[in-house]
RORO-335889 format. One record per atom (N, C-alpha, C): residue in three letters; x, y, z. Coordinates in steps of 0.2 Angstrom, whole numbers, plus 5000, padded with zeros to 4 digits. Example, Ala and Ser with C-alpha at 12.3 -4.5 7.8 and 13.67 -1.06 7.14 Angstrom:
# RORO-335889
Ala506649725039 Ala506249785039 Ala506649845039 Ser506449895035 Ser506849955036 Ser506450005039 
***
This chain:
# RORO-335889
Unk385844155063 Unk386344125067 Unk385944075072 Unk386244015073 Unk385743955077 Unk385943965084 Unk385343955088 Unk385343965095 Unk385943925098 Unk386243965106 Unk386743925108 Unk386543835107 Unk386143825111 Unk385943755110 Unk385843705105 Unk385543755098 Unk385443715091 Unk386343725091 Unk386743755091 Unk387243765089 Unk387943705090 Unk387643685098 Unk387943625103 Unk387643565100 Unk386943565100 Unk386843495097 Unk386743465090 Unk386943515085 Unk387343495079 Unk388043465077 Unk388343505084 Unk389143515085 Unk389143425089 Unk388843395091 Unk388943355095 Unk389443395103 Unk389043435103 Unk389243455112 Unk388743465117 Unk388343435117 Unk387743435122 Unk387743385124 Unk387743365132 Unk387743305135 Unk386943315139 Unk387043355144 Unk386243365148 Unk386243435149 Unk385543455150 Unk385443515152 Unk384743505158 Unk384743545160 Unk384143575167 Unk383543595161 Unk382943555165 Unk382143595160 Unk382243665160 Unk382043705155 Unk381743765154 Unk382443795150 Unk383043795150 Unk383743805149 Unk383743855141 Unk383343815136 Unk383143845130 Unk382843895130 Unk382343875134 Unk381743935134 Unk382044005138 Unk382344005141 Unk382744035147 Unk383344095142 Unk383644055137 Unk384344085133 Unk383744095127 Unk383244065124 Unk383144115120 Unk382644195120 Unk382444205128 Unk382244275128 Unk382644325127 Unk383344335127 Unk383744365126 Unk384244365128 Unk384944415128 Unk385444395131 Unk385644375140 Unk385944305140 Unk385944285147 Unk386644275149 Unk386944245155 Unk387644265156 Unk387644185159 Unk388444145157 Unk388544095158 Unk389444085161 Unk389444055167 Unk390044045168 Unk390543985168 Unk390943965167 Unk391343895165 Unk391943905170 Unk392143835171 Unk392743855176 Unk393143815174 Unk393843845175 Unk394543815175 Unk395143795179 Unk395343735179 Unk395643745185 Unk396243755183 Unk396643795190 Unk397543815186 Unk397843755192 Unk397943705188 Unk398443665191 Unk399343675188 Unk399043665183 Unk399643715178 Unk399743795176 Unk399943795173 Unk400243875168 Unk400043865164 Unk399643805161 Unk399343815156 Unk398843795155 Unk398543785149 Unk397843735147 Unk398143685142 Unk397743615143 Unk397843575137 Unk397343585134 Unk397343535127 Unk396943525123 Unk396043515124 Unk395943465132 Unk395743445133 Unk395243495136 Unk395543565137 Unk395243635141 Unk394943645135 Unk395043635129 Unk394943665123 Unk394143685122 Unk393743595123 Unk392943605123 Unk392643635127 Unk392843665134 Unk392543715137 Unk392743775136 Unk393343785132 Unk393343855131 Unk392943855123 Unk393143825119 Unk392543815113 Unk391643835114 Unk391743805121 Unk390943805125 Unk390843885122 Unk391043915127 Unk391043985128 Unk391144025123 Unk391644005119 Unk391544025111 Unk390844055109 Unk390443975108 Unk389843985106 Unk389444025110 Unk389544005115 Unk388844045119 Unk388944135119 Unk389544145116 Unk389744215116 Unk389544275109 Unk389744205106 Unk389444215098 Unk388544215098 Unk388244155102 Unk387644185101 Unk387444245103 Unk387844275105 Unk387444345110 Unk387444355117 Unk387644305119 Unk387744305126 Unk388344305130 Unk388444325137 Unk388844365141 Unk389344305145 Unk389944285142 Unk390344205146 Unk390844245150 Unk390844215156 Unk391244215162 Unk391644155161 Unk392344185161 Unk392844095162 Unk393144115170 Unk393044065173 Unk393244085181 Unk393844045181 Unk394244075184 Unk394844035183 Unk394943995194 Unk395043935195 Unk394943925199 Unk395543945205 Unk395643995207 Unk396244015211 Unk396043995219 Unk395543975221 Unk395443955226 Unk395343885227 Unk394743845223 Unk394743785222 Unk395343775217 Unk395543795216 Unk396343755214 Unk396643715219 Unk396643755225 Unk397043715230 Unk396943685232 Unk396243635232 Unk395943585235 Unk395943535232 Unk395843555224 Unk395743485219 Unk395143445217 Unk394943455212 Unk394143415211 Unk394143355213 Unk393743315216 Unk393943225215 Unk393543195211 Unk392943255209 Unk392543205202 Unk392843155198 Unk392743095196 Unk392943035196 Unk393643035195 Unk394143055200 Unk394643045202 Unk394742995204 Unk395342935207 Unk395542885209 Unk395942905216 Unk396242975216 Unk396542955225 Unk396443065222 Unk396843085231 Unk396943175229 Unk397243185228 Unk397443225225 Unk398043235222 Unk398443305228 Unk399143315222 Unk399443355230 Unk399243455228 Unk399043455234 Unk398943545234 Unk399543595232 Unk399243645229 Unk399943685226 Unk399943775231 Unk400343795233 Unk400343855235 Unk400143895231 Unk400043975235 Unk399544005232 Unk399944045227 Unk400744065228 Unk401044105223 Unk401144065215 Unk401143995216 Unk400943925210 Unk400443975206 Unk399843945213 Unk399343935209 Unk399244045205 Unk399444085208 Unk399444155204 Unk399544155199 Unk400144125199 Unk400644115191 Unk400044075186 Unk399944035189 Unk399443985182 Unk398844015181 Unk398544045186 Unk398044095184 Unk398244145180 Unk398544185181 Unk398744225176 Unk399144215170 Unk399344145167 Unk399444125161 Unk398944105158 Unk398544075161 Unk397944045158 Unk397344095158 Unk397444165161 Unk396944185157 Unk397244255150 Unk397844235150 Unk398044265143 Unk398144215138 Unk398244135139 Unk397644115135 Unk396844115132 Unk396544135137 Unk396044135134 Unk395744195132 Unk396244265130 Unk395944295128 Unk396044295122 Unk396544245119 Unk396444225111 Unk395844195111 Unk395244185116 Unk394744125112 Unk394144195110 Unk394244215117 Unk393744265119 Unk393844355119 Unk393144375116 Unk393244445119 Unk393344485124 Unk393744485128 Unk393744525133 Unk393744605132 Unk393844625126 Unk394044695126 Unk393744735124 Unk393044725120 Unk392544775115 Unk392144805120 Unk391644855119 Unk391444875123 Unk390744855122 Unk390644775120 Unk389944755119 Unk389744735126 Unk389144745127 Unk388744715133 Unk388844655135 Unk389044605129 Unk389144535130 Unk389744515131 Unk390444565131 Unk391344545134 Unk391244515137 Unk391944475136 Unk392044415140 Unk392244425147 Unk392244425154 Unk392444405160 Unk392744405161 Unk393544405165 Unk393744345169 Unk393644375176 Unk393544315181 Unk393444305187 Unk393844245192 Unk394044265196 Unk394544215200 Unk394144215206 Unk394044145211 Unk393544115214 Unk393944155220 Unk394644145220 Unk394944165226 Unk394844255230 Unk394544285225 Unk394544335226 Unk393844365232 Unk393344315232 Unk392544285237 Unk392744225241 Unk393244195239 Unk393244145245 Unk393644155250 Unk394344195248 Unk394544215252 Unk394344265258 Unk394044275257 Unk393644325263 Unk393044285268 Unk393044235267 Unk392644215273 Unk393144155277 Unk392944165283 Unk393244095288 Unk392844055287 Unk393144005290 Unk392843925289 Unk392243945293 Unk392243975297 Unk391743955304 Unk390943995300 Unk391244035296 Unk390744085293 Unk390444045285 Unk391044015283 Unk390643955279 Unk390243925280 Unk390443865285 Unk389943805287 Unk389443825287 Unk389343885292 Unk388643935297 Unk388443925290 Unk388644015287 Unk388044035282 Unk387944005276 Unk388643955274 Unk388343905268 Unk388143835268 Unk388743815272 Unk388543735272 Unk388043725275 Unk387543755280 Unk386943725279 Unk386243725277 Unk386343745270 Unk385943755266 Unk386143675263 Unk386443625262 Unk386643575258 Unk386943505264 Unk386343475262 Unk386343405268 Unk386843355264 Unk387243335269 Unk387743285269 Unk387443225266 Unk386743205266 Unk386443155262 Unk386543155255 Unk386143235252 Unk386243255247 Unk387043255244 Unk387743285246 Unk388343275242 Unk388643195243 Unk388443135246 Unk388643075248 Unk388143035241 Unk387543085239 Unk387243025233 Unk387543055228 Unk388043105228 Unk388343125218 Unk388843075220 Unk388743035211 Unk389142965209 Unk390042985209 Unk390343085209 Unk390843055209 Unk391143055218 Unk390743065221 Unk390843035229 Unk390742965231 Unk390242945229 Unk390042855228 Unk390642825226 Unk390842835222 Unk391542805216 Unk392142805220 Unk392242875225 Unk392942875228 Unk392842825234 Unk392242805237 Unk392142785243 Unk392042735242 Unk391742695238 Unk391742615235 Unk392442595232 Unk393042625229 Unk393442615227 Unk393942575232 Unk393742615239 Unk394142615243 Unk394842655245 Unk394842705243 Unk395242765241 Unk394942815246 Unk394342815249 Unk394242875253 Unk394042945250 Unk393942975255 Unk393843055251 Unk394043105258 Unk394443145257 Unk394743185263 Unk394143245264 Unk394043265269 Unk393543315271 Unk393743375264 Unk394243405264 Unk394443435258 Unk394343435254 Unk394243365251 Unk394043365244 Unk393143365244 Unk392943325252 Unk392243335249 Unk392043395248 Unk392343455253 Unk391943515252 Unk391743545246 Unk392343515241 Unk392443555233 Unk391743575231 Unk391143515229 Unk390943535229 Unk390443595231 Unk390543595236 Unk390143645240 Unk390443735239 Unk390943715238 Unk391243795238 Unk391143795230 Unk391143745224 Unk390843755218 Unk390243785217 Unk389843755222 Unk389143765222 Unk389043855224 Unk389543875229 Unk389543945233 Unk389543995226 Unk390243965219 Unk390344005215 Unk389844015212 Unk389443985209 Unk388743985207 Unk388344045208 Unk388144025216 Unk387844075218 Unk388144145217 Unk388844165220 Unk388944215221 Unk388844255212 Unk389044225208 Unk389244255202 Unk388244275198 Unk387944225201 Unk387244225201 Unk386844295206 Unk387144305210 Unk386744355214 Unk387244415213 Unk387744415211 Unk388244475208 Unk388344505203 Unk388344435199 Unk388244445190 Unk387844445187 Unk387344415188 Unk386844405185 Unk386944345180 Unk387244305183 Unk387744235180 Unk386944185181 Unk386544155176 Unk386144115176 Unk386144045173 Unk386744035170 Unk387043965169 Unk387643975169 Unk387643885171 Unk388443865173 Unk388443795168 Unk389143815163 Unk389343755160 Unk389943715160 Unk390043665160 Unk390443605159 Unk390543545157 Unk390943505159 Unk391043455157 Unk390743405160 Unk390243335157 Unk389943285159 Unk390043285169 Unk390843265169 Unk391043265174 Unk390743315180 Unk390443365178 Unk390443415182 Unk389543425185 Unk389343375181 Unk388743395182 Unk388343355189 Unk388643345194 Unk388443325201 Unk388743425207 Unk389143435202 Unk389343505206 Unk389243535203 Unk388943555198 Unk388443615194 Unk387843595198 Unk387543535197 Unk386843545203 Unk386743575207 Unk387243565210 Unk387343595218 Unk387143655218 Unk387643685216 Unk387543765213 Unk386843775214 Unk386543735207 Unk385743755205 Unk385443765212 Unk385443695217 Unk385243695222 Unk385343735226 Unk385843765227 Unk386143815233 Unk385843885232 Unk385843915224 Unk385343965224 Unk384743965224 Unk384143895222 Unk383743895224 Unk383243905231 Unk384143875237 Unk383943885243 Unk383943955246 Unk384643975243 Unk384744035245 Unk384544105246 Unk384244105237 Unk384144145235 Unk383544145231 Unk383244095232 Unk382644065228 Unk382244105220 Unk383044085216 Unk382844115211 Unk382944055205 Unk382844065201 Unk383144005195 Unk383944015192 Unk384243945191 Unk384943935188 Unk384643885183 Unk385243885180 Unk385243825174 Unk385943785175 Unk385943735172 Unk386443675169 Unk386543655162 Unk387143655161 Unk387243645153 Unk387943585153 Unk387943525151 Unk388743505152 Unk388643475145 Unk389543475141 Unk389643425136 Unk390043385137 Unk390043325132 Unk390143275132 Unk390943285132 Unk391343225137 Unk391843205138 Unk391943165131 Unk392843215130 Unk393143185122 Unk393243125122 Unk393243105121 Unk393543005120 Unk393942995110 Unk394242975109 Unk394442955104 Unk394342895102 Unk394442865095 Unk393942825092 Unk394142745094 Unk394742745097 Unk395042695096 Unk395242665104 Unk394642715107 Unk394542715116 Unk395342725120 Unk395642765119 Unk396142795121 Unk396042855124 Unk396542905129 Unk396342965130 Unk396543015125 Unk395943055123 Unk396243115120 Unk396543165124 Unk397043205120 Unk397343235119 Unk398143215126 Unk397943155124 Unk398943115126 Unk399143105119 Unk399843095120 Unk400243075116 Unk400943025118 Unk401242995115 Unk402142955121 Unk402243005125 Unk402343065121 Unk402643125126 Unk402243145130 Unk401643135132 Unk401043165136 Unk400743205133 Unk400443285140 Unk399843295135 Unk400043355129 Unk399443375127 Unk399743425122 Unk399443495125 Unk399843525125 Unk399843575129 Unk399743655121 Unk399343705127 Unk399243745121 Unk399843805121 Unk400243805128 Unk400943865129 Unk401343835122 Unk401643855119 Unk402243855115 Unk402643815118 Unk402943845123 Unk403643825127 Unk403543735130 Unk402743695132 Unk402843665132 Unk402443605126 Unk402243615122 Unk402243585115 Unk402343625109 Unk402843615106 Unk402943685101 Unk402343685095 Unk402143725090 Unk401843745087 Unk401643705082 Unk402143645079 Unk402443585077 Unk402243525079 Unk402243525083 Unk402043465087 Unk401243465088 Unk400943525090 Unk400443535090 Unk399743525082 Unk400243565077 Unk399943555071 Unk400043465071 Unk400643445070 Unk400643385069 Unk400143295074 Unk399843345079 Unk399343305082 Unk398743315079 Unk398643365075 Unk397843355073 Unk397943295066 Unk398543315062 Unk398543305057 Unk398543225057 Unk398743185063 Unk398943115064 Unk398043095066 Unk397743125067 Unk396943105071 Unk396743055065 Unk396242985068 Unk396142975063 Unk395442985059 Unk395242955054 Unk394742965051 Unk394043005055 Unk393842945057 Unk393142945062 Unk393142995066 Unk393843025069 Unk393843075075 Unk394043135073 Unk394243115068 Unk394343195063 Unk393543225060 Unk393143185058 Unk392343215058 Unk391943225064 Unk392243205071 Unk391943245078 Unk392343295079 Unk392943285079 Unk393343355081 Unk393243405079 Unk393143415070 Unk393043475068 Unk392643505069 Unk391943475072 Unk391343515072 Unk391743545081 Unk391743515085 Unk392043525091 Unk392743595092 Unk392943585089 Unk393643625089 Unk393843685084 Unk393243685079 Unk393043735073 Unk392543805076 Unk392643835072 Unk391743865070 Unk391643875064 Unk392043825062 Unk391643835055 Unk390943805054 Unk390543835050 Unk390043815050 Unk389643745047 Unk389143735049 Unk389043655047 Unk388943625037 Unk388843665033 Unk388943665027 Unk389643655025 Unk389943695028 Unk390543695025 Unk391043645028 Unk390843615034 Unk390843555038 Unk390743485034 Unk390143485031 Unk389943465029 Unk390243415020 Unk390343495016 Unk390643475011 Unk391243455012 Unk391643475016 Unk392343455018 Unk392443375017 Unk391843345021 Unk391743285023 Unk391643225016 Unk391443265014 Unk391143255008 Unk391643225002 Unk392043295001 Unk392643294998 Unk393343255000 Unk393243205008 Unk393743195012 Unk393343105010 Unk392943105008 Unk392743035008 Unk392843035001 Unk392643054995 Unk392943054990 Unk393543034987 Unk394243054993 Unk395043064993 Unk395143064998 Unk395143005002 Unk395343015010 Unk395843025013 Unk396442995005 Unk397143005006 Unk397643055006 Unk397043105003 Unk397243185005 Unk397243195012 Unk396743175016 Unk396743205024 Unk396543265023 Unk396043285020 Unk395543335020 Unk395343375025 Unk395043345029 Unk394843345037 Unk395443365041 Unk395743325042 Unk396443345046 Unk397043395044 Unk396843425038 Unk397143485035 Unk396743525037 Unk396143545037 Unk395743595039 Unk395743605045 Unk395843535050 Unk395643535056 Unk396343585061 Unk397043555059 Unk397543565059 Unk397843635060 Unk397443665052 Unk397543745051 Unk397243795056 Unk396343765057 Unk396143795060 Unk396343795067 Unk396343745070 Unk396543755078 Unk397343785079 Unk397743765074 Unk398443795076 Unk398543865077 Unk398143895069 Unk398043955071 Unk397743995076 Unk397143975076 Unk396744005083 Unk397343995090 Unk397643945090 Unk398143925098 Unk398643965097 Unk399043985092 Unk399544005092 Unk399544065087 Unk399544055080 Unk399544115075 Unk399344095068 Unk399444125062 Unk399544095055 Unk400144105054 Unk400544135056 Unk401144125055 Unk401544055059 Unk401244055064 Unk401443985066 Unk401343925062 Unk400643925060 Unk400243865056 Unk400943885050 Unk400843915046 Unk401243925039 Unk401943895042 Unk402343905048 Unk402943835049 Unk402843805051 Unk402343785053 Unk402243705055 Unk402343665048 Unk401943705045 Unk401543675037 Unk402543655034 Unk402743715035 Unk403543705029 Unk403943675034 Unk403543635039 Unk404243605043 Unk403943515041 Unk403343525041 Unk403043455039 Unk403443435033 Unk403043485029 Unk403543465021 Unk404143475020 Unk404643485026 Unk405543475025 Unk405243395028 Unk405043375033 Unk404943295033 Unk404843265030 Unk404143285024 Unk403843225020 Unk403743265014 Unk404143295014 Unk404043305004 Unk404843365003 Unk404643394997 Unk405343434995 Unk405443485001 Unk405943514998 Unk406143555003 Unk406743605002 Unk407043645004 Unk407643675001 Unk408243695009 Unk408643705009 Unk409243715015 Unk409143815016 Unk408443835012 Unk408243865015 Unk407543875018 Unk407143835016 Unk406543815021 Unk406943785029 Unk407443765027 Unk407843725035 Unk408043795039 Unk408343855036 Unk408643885039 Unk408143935041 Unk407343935041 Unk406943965043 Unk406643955049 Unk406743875052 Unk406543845056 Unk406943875064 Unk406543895068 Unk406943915073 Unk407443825076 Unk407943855081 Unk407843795084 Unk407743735088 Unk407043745090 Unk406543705096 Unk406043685089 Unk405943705083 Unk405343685078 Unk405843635074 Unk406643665073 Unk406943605071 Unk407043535074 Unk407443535079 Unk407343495085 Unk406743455085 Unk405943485085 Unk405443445085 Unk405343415080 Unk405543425074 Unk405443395068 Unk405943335067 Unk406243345070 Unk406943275066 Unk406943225077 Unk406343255080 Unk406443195085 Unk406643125086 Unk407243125091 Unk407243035088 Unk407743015084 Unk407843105078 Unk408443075073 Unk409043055076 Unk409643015075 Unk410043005077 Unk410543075077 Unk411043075083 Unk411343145083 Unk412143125084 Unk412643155082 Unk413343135083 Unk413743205083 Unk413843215086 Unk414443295090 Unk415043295086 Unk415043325081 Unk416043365082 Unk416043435085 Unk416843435085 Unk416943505088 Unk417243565081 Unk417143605085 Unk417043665079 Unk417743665076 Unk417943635079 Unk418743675076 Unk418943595070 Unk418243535071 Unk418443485067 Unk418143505059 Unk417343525062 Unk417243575058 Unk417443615052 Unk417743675056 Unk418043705051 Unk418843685048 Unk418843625047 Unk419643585044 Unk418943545039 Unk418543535039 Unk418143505033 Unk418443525025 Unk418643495022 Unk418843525014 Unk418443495008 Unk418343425008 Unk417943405003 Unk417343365007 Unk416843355004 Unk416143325005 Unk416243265010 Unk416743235007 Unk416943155010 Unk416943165015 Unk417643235017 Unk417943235025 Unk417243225030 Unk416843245029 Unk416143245034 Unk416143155038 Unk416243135032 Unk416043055034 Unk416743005035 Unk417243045038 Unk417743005039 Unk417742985050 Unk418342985052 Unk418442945056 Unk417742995066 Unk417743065061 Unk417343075068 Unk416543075067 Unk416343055061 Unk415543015063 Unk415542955060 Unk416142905059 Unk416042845058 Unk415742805063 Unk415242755057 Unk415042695064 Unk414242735066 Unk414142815065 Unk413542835064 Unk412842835057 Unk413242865053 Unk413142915046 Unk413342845044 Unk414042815042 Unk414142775037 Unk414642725041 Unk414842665039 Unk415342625044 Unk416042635040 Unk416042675033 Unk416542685032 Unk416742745025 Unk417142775023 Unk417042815018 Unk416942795012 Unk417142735011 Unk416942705005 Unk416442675005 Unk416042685009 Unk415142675009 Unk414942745007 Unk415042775010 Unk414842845009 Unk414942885003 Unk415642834999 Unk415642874992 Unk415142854985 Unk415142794987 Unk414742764985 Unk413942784983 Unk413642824989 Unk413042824991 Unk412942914987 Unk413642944989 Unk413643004984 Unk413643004979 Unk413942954974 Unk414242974967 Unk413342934966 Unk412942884969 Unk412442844965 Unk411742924967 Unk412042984970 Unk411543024971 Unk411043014975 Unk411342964979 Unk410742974985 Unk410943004993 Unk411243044994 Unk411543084998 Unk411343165000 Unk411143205005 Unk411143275004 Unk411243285010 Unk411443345010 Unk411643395017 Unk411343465015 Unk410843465022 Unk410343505022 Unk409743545016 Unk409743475014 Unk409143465008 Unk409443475002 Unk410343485001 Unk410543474995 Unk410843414994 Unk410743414987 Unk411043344987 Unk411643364984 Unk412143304987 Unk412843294984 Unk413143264980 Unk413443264976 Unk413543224969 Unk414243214969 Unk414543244969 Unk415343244968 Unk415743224975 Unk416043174980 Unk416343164987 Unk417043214987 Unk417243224982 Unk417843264982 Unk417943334982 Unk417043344979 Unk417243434977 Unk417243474985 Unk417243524986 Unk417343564989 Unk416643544997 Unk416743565003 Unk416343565008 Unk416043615008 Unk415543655008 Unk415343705008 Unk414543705011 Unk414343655013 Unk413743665018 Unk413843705023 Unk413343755024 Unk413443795032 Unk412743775037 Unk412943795042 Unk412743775049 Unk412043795049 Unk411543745053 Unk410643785051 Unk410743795060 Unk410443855061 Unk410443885067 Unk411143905072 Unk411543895065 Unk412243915067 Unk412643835074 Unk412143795071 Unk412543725075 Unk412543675073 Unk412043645068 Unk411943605064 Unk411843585058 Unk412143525054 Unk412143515048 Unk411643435047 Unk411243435043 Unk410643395042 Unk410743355036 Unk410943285038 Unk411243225035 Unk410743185032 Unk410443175025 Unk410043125023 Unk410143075019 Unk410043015020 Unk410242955017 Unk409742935012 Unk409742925006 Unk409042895004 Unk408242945004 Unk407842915004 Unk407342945007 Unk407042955012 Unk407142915018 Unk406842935025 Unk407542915030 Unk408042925029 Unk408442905034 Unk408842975035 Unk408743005041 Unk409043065044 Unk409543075048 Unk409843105049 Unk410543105056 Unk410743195054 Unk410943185061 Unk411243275063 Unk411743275064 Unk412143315062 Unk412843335066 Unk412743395070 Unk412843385075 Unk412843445081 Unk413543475083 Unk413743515079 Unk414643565081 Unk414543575086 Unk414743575089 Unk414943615097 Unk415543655100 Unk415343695101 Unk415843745102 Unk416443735105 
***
C-alpha cells in the first residue's frame, strides 16, 4: 500500500505541506483532522476532495477526525471570500451538523473497533465553554495582530475594499484554537484542507507551537477547477449536492457522465480509489474509443454508488437509457417520480383531467381537442405520424390511430408522449 503522501501526489491531491510531514506519518500511525462547515444540511460535491482526503489517509493506517464546524459555522470563513456572509442560528446550524455527519459515514469508518475509526467532533462543543474575556486573555495573545493582517485571504478582503468585520477576523484564530485543542486531547498532529485554508491551518501550527511547544503539521490540496475554467461542481441548476432530496440520484449520475475528456482523467484519480493501474488502463482504453466515455462511466458508477447506493446507480443507468437508448413502459414504471420528473426535465407538459382521461377509447382520442396546439396542431397530423410508425406512448409504439386506448398511467399520473426520436411531451392527469 503507498504512503498517505505517495498516495496524494499520484492522485494529483497534494498542494503544500510543512517540512518533516512524511517523515512524521511514516513512523506510524498518526491522527489527522479536516473540517467542514455546516452552512447547509448538506455537502456538495465540492466537500467531496476533503472528504476523499481522509479517505486516504484512513486507509493508510491512520486515525481521521472530520470536525464538523458548529461553532465556526456561525461566524463564516472569509478565506478569499468577497463580502460576509449572513450568520445562521444555532438550532440551523444542529440540523446541518447532524446531516452531514450521517453523510460522512458512508465515506468513513466510524464503527469498527480499530484504533484508527473515524471521529466526529463538533468545535461547538470546546468553544462554547469559554467567554470572550477568557478567549482574548488565554488565547488571543499568543497570535499578534501583525501575524493574521499578513495571511493573503485578509490582504484580499481589505484591498478589495469590502472590509473584514472583527468576526470574521477572529475565524481564524478560533481555527487555530481547534487545532490545538484536538492536538493536546487527541493527539491530532495534522490538519488537512483545502489550498484555501492553508493561511488558518498555520495558525493552528503556530498556536501549538506557542502553546504547547510541541510539533503539528499542514497538509492542503489543490482547489478543483474544471478544464474549461469554470467552477466545478455547478451546474444551470446550481450546485450538485450529495442529499438525494436536493439533486436526485439522476441528476447526480448524469453530472459525472457530462464531465469532459481532460477532467474526466483528474477527477477519477481524485474521486475514486481505484487504484492507479487500473486508472490507468481505463485511460488507455478511453483514448483508444473515446466515444464510449469510458472514464465517465467508471467515474459515474463509482462515485454514485459510494453517494448514494448501487441500487441507485443501476437507476440512474436505466433512466439514462429510457433517455438515450431503448427502453420498455416498464423500465418507465420503475422510475419513482422525482427520477422521472428528472429525466424528461424541460419536456414539455400539458394537464387533462381524469375523468377526460378515462373517456379516452381510441389512440387518436389522446390527441384531439385537450392537447391540441401542444403534441400535434391537429389530429390529422397525429394520424399520420401513427400509421408512418413514428409515434409511442410510454416507450410503445403505436401503429393503428383507431385501435383501442390502452396505455396506463406511470406513477399513476402520467402518460409519456414521443415523437420521432428525441421529441418528448407529458401528459399530466390530474385529479
Amino acid at each position: 500500500m503507498n504512503s498517505f503522501i505517495e498516495e496524494l501526489r499520484w492522485r494529483g491531491m497534494l498542494q503544500d505541506m510543512t517540512p518533516e510531514i512524511e517523515e512524521h506519518l511514516n513512523k506510524g500511525m498518526a491522527s489527522a483532522y479536516l473540517g467542514f462547515d455546516p452552512t447547509a444540511d448538506s455537502l456538495h460535491i465540492g466537500h467531496l476532495v476533503g472528504v476523499m482526503t481522509l479517505l486516504h489517509f484512513q486507509r493508510a493506517g491512520h486515525k481521521p477526525f472530520a470536525l464538523v464546524g458548529g461553532a465556526t459555522g456561525m461566524i463564516g470563513d472569509p478565506s478569499f471570500k468577497s463580502a460576509e456572509r449572513n450568520l445562521l442560528d444555532k438550532e440551523t446550524l444542529d440540523h446541518n451538523v447532524k446531516s452531514i455527519q450521517n453523510q460522512l459515514a458512508k465515506f468513513l469508518d466510524f464503527s469498527s473497533g480499530t484504533e484508527n475509526k473515524a471521529e466526529l467532533v463538533n468545535n461547538y462543543d470546546w468553544m462554547s465553554k469559554f467567554s470572550f474575556l477568557e478567549f482574548i486573555r488565554d488565547i488571543g495573545k499568543h497570535i499578534t495582530v501583525n501575524y493574521m493582517m499578513a495571511k493573503d485571504s485578509v490582504k484580499r478582503r481589505l484591498e478589495n475594499g469590502n472590509g473584514l468585520s472583527f468576526t470574521e477576523f477572529s475565524y481564524q484564530l478560533i481555527q487555530g484554537y481547534d487545532f490545538y485543542h484536538l492536538w493536546k486531547n487527541n493527539n491530532c498532529t495534522v490538519q488537512l484542507g483545502g489550498s484555501d485554508q492553508w493561511g488558518n491551518i498555520v495558525t493552528g501550527t503556530e498556536l501549538i507551537r506557542r502553546m504547547g511547544g510541541g510539533p503539528a503539521y499542514a497538509l492542503t490540496v489543490p482547489l478543483i477547477t474544471k478544464a474549461d475554467g469554470s467552477k466545478f461542481g455547478k451546474t444551470e441548476s446550481g450546485s450538485v449536492w450529495l442529499d438525494p432530496e436536493k439533486t436526485s440520484p439522476y441528476a447526480f449520475y448524469q453530472f459525472w457522465m457530462n464531465v469532459s475528456d481532460e477532467d474526466a482523467s483528474k477527477y477519477i484519480r481524485i474521486f475514486t480509489v481505484l487504484d492507479q493501474k487500473t486508472i490507468e488502463d481505463l485511460e488507455k482504453a478511453h483514448q483508444e474509443a473515446p466515444h464510449l466515455r469510458l472514464l465517465q462511466q467508471e467515474i459515474a458508477k463509482q462515485v454514485t454508488t459510494m453517494v448514494h447506493s448501487e441500487e441507485e446507480y443501476e437507476l440512474a443507468v436505466k433512466a439514462s437509457q429510457i433517455l438515450f437508448g431503448k427502453s420498455s413502459t416498464e423500465d418507465l414504471s420503475k422510475l419513482d417520480e422525482r427520477t422521472f420528473l428528472q429525466v424528461f426535465e424541460g419536456v414539455p407538459q400539458v394537464e387533462i383531467s381524469k375523468a377526460e382521461f378515462e373517456q379516452l377509447e381510441s389512440n387518436l382520442d389522446l390527441f384531439g381537442e385537450m392537447t391540441q396546439g401542444v403534441i400535434f396542431g391537429s389530429k390529422g397530423e397525429a394520424r399520420k405520424l401513427i400509421q408512418g410508425g413514428g409515434l409511442s406512448i410510454n416507450k410503445e409504439k403505436i401503429t393503428d390511430p383507431n385501435g383501442k386506448f390502452e396505455s396506463k398511467l406511470l406513477q399513476g399520473k402520467y402518460l409519456l408522449v414521443q415523437k420521432g426520436k428525441k421529441n418528448y411531451f407529458i401528459v399530466k392527469v390530474e385529479a
